[in-house]
C-alpha positions as CSV (number, residue, x, y, z in Angstrom):
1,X,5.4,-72.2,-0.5
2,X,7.4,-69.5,0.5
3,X,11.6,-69.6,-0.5
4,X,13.7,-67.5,1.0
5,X,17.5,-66.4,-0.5
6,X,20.0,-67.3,1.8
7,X,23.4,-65.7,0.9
8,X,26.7,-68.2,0.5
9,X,29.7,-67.0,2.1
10,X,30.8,-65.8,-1.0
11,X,28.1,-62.6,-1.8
12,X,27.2,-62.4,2.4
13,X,28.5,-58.8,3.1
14,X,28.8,-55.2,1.8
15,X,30.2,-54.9,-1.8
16,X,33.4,-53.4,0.5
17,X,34.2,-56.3,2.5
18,X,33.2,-58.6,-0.6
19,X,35.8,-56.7,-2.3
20,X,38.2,-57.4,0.6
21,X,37.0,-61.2,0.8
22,X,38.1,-61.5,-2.6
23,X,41.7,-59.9,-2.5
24,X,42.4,-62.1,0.6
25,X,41.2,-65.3,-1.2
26,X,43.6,-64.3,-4.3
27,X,46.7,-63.1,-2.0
28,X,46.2,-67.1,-0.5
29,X,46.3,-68.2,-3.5
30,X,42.5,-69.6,-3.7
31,X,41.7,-68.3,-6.9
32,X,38.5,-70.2,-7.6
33,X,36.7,-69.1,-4.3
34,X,38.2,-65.0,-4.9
35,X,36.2,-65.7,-8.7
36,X,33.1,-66.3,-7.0
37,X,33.4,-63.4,-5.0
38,X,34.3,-61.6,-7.7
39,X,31.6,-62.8,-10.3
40,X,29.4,-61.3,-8.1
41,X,31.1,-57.9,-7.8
42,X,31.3,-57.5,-11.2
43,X,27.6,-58.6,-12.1
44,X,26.5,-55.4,-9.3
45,X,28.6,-52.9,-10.5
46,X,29.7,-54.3,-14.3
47,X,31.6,-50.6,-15.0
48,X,34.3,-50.7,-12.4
49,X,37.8,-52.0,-13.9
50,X,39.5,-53.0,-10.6
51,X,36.7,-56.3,-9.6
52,X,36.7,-57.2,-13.4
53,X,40.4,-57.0,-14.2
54,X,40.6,-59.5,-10.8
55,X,38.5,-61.8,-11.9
56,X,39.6,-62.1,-14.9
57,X,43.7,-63.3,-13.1
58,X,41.6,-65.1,-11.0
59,X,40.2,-67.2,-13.4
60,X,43.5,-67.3,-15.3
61,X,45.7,-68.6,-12.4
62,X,42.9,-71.0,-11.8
63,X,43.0,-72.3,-15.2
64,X,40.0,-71.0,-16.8
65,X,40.7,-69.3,-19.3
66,X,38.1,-68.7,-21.8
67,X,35.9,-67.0,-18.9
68,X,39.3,-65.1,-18.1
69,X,39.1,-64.1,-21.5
70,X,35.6,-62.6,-21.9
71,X,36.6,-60.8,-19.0
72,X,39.8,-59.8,-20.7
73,X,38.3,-58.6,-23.9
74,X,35.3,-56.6,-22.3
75,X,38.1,-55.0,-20.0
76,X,39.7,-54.1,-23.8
77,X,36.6,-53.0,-25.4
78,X,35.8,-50.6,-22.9
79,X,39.5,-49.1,-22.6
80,X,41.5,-50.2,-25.5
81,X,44.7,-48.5,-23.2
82,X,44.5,-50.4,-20.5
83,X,48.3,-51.6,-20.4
84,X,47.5,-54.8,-17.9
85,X,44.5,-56.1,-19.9
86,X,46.1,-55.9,-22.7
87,X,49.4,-58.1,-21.4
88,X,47.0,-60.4,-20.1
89,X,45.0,-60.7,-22.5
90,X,47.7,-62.0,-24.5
91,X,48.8,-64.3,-21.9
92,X,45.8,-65.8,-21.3
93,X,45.7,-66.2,-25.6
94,X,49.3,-68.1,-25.1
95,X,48.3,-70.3,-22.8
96,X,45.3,-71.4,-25.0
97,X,48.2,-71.9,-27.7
98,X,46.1,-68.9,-30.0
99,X,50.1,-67.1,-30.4
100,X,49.6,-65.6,-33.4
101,X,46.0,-63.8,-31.9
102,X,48.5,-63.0,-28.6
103,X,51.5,-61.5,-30.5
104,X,48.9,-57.9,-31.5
105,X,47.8,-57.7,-27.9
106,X,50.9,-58.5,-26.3
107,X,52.9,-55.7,-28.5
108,X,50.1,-53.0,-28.1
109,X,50.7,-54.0,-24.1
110,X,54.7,-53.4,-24.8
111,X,54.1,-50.3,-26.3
112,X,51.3,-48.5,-23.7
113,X,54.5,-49.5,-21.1
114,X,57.0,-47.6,-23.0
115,X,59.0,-50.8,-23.9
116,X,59.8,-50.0,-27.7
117,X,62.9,-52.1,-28.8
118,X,66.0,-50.2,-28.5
119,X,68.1,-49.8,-31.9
């Protein structure tokens, strides 16, 4: 028997027009479908910051947040200065009602923006 692999709509396409795909489902506002463009972007090409730090807001606006935090903390692990990971990291730790494991992320965040308190 042979099976053949037919691509869904949401990995049919150059990694450049999935990429595109993607940003167009998340400026719509359909963050589930721009995650499962995404998930595949970032299972091809694992390194690159941009697909992953997507995926990761698009699984938080679509509620999902453990998976947006996996993405969140491999984001972290691989560049503990990466300002937006950070702030959503602790975000996405709020919203799972984890505050007092958001408050270190979400001050490190403040502080790679320059925002130190003013005296």
């Amino acid at each position: 028997m042979n099976t053949t692999y037919e691509p869904t709509y949401y990995d049919h396409g150059t990694p450049a027009e999935r990429w595109e795909r993607a940003q167009l489902f998340f400026a719509a506002k359909d963050y589930a479908a721009a995650a499962r463009v995404l998930a595949g972007l970032v299972e091809e090409a694992p390194e690159q910051t941009g697909p992953r730090l997507l995926l990761a807001r698009s699984y938080y606006h679509s509620a999902q947040l453990r998976r947006a935090e996996a993405e969140l903390r491999t984001i972290v692990e691989r560049d503990p200065v990466e300002h937006y990971a950070r702030l959503m990291l602790g975000r996405t730790l709020q919203r799972q009602n984890r505050h007092d494991e958001a408050e270190s992320h979400l001050r490190i965040a403040s502080a790679l923006a320059g925002d130190f308190p003013q005296p």
